[in-house]
C-alpha positions as CSV (number, residue, x, y, z in Angstrom):
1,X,-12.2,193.6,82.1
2,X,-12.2,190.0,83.8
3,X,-15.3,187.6,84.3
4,X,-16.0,188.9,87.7
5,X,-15.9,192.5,86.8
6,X,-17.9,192.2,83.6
7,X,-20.6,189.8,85.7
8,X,-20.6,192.9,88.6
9,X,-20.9,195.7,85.7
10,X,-24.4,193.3,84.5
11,X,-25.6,192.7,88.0
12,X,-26.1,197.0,88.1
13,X,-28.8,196.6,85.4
14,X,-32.2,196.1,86.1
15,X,-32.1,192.3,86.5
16,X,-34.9,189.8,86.4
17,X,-36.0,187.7,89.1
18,X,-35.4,184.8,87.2
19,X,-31.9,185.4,86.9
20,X,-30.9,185.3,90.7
21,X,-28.5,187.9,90.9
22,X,-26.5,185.9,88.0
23,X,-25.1,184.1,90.5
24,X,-26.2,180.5,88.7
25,X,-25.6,179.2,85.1
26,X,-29.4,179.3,84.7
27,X,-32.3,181.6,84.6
28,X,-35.2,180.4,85.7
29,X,-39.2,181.9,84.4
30,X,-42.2,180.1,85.0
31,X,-40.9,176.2,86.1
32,X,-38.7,176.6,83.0
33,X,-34.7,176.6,82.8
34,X,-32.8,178.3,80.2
35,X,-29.1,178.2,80.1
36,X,-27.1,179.3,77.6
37,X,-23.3,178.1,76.2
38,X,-20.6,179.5,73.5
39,X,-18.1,177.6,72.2
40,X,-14.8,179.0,70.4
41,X,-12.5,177.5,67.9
42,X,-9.0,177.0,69.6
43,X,-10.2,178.0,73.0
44,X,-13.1,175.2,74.1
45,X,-12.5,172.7,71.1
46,X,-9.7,172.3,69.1
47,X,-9.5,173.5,65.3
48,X,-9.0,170.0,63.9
49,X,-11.4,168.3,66.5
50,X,-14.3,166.5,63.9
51,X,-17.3,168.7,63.4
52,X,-19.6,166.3,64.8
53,X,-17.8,166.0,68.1
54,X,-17.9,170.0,68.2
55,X,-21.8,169.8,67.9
56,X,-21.8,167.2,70.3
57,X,-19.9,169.0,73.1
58,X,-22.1,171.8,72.3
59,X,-25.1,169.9,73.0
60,X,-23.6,168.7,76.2
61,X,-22.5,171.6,77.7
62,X,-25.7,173.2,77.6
63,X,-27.7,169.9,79.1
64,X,-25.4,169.3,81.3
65,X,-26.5,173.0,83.0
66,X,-29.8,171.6,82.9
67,X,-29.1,168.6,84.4
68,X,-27.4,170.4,87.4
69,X,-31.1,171.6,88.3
70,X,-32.6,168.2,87.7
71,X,-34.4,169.5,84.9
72,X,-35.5,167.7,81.9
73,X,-34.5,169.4,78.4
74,X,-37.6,170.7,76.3
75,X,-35.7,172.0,73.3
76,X,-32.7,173.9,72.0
77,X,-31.5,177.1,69.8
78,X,-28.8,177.1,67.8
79,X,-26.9,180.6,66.7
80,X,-24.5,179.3,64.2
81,X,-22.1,180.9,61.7
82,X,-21.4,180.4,58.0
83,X,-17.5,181.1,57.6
84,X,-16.4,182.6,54.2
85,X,-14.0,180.9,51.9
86,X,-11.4,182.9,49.1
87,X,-13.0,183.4,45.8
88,X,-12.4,180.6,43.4
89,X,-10.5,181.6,40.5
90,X,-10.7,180.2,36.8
91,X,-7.3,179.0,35.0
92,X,-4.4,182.0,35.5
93,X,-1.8,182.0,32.6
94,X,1.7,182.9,33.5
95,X,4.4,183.5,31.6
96,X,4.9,186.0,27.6
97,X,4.4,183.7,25.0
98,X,6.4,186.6,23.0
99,X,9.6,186.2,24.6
100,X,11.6,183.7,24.4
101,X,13.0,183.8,27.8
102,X,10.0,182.6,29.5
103,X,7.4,179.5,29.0
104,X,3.9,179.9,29.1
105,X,1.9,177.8,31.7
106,X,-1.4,177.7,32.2
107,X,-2.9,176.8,35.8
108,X,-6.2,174.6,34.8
109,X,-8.8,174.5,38.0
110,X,-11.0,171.9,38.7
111,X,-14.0,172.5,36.1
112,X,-16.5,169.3,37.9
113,X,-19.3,170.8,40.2
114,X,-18.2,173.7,42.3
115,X,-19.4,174.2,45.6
116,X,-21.8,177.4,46.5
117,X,-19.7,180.8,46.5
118,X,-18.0,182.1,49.2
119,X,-18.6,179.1,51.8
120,X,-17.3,176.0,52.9
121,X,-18.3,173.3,52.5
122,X,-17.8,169.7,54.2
123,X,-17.7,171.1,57.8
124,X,-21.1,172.5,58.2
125,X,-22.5,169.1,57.0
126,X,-21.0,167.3,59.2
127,X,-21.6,169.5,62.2
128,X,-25.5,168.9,61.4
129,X,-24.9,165.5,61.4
130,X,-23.4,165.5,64.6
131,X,-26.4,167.9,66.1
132,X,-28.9,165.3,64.4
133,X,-26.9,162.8,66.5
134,X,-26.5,164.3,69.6
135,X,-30.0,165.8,69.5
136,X,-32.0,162.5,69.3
137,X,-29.2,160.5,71.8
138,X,-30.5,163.0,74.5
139,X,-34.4,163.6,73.5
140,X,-34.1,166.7,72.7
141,X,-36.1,168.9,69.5
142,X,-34.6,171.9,67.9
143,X,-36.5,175.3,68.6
144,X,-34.9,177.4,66.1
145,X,-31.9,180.0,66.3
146,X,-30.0,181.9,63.8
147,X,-26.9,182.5,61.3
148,X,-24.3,185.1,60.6
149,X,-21.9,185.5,58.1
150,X,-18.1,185.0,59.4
151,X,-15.1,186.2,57.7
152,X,-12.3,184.2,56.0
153,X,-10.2,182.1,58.1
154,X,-11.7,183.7,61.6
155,X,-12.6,181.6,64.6
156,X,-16.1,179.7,64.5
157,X,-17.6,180.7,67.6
158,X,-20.8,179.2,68.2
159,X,-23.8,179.4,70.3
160,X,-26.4,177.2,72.1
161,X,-29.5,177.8,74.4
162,X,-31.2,175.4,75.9
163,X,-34.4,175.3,77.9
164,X,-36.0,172.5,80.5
165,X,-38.3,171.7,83.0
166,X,-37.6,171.4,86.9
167,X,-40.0,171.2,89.4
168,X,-37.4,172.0,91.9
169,X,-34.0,173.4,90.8
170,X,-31.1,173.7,93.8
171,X,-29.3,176.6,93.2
172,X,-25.4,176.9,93.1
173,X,-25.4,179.3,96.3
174,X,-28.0,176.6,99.0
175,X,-24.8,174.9,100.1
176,X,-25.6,174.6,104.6
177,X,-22.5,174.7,107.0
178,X,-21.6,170.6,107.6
179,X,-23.2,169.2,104.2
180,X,-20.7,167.1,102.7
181,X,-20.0,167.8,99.1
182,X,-20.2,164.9,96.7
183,X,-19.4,164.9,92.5
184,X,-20.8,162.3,90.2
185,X,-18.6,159.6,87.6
186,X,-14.7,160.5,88.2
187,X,-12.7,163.7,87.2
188,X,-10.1,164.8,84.8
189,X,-10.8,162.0,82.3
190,X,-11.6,165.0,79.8
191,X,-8.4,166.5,80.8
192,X,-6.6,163.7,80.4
193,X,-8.4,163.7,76.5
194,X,-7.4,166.6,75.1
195,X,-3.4,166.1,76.1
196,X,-4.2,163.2,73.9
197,X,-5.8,164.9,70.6
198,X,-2.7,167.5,71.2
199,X,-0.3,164.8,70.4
200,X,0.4,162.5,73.4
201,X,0.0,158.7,73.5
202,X,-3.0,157.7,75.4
203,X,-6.4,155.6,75.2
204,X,-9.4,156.7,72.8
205,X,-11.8,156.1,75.8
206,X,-10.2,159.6,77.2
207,X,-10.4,161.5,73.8
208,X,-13.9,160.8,73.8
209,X,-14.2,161.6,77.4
210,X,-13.3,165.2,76.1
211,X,-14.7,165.3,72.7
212,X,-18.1,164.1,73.6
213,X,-19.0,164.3,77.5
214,X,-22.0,162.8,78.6
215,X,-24.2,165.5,80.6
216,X,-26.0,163.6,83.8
217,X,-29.4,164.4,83.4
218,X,-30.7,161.3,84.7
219,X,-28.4,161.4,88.1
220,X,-29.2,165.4,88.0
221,X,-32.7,164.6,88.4
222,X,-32.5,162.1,90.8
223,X,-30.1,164.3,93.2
224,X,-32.0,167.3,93.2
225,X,-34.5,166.6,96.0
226,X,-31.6,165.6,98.2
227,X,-29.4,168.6,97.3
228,X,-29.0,172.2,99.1
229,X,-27.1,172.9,96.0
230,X,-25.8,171.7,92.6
231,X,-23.3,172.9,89.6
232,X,-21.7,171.1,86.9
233,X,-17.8,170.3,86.9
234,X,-17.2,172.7,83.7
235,X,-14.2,174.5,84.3
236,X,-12.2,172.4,86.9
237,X,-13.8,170.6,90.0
238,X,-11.3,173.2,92.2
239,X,-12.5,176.1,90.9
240,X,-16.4,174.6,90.6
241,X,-16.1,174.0,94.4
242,X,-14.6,177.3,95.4
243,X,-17.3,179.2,93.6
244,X,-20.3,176.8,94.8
245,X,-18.8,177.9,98.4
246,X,-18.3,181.7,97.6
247,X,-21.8,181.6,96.7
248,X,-23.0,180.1,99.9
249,X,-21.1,182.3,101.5
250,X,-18.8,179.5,103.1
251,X,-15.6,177.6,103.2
252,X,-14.9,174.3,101.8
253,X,-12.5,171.9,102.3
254,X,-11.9,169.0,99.8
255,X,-9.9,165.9,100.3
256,X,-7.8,165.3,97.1
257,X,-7.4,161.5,97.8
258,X,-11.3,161.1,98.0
259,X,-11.7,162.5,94.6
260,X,-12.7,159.4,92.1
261,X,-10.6,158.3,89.0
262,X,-11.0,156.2,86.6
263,X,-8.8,153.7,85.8
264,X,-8.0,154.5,82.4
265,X,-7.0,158.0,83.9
266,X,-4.4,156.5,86.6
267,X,-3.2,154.1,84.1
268,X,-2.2,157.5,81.7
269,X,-1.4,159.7,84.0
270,X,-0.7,157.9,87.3
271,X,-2.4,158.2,91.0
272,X,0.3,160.4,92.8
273,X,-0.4,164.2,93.8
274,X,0.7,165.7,90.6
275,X,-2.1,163.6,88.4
276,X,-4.8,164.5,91.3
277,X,-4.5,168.2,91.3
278,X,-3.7,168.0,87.2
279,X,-7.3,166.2,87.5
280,X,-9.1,168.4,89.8
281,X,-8.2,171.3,88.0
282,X,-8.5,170.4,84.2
283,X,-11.8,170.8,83.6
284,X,-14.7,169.6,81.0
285,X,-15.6,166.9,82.7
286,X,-18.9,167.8,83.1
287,X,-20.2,166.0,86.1
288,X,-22.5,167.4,89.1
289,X,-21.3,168.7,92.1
290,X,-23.5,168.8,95.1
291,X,-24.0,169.6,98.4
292,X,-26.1,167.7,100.6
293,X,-26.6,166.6,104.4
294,X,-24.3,164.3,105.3
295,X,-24.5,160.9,105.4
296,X,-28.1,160.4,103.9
297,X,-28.8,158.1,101.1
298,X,-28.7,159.7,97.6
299,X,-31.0,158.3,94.6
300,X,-28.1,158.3,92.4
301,X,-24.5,157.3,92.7
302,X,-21.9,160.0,93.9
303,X,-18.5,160.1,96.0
304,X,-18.0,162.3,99.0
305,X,-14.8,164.4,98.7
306,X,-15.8,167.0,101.2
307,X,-17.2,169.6,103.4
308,X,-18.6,172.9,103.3
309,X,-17.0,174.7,106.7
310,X,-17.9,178.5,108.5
311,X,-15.7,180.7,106.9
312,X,-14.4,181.2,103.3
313,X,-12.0,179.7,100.4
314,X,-10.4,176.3,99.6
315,X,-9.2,173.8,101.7
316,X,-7.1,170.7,100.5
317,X,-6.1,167.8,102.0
318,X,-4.2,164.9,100.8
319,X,-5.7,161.8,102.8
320,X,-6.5,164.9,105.9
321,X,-3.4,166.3,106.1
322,X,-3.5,170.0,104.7
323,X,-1.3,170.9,101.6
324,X,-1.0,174.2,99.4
325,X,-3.5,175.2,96.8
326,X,-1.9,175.0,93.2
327,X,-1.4,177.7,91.2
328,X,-4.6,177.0,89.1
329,X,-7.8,176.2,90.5
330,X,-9.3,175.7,86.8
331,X,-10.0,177.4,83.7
332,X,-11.2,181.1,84.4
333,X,-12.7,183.5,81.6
């Protein structure tokens, strides 16, 4: 079953108002927001990315959601899971000490303090840490949560929910024919990152780009008055567009050389039409897209890059002149 089937399957339930169709990535009840994120070992973060930066991205994921309906963050929930270890075993003696043929050797274990049975230790530590960190860099209290029990060697998949205030929150689907569509910072610098902590040579300043993205609460906050409708760039800024659009039930067209990068991106990757689209379709960037009239004056900074048209699906350009889609929009469940 893909995404879109399973999301069709849950929109034949009986469905709270608050969840508007589950066409957003937020519910909303009573002026509050509540969004929800999981995270999986090997698929959103890498196994050997540092604890701390996985509780980070956590964090960020789920505010940056927030921060797409300009609200402010009130508190979090955490579902985390304890991952088993192998039983230790005491010293093993190999080896008949009544034949001659073989030497006895005995396997001595470490005999200092021993961690608590059955979990590991070091990585949960530092994964609070990092929660501790990210928690009070973005002014935001723990609620509560909860903790299961994981088997030896499986995938840590993890689980946040986070919950704000908005005194207006734009949907995803309020995008008008002829509003221009704008995106905050510059793309594919996370992208960009993690070809970098899988082995290739590149700056730090785009590993942390993708390690520990920076959700825009402040600009999400500022833009929502002005905006028909907003989304953050999660899974590619292709794919974010296209669906912002399908919801709206429009077309839009997007100019691939209006689409901002940084200069540490163009200096790793370059500025030609290959490093755009690998850009615009990477993914965990985690900046707001939004639609808006036009032309008008926004309270924060953000870069047009296109328009929403009559009609339906993706248009690119490349400086106005039409060019095929790639392959890949972005990441899809």
């Amino acid at each position: 079953m893909t995404e879109a089937e399973f999301l069709a399957a849950l929109r034949a339930l009986p469905l709270h108002p608050g969840a508007r169709g589950l066409l957003d990535d937020t519910a909303h009840l009573d002026g509050l927001i509540l969004t929800t994120d999981t995270i999986v070992e090997g698929i959103h973060y890498l196994p050997d990315d540092p604890p701390a930066d996985v509780a980070w991205k956590l964090v960020a994921a789920n505010l940056s959601d927030l921060a797409a309906k300009g609200a402010v963050p009130e508190g979090v929930m955490l579902n985390y899971p304890l991952r088993a270890v192998p039983p230790a075993k005491a010293g093993v003696q190999l080896g008949d000490s009544t034949n001659d043929a073989y030497s006895s050797v005995t396997i001595a274990f470490p005999t200092g303090p021993r961690p608590s049975p059955g979990r590991e230790t070091g990585w949960d530590e530092a994964f609070v840490s990092g929660l501790d960190i990210a928690l009070r860099t973005f002014a935001v209290r723990l609620l509560g949560g909860d903790t299961v029990s994981l088997p030896v060697n499986a995938p840590r998949v993890i689980a946040l929910t986070a919950i704000g205030r908005a005194a207006r929150a734009p949907l995803r689907a309020g995008a008008r024919e002829g509003d221009a569509l704008y995106v905050t910072g510059t793309i594919g610098d996370a992208g960009a990152g993690l070809r970098i902590a899988r082995g290739e040579s590149g700056p730090a300043d785009l590993v942390d780009r993708y390690r520990r993205p920076t959700p825009r609460l402040a600009e999400g906050k500022a833009l929502a008055p002005s905006a028909h409708a907003m989304m953050d760039v999660s899974d590619g800024l292709l794919i974010d567009a296209a669906r912002m659009a399908d919801a709206s039930g429009l077309g839009v067209t997007i100019d691939l050389a209006a689409i901002p990068l940084s200069a540490a991106y163009r200096a790793f990757a370059g500025d030609d039409r290959a490093a755009r689209i690998a850009a615009a379709t990477a993914g965990d960037d985690y900046e707001l897209l939004l639609a808006a009239p036009a032309g008008i004056p926004l309270a924060a900074r953000a870069t047009p890059i296109g328009a929403f048209t009559a009609g339906t699906g993706l248009t690119l350009t490349d400086g106005g002149t039409p060019i095929p889609l790639p392959t890949t929009l972005g990441f899809q469940h």
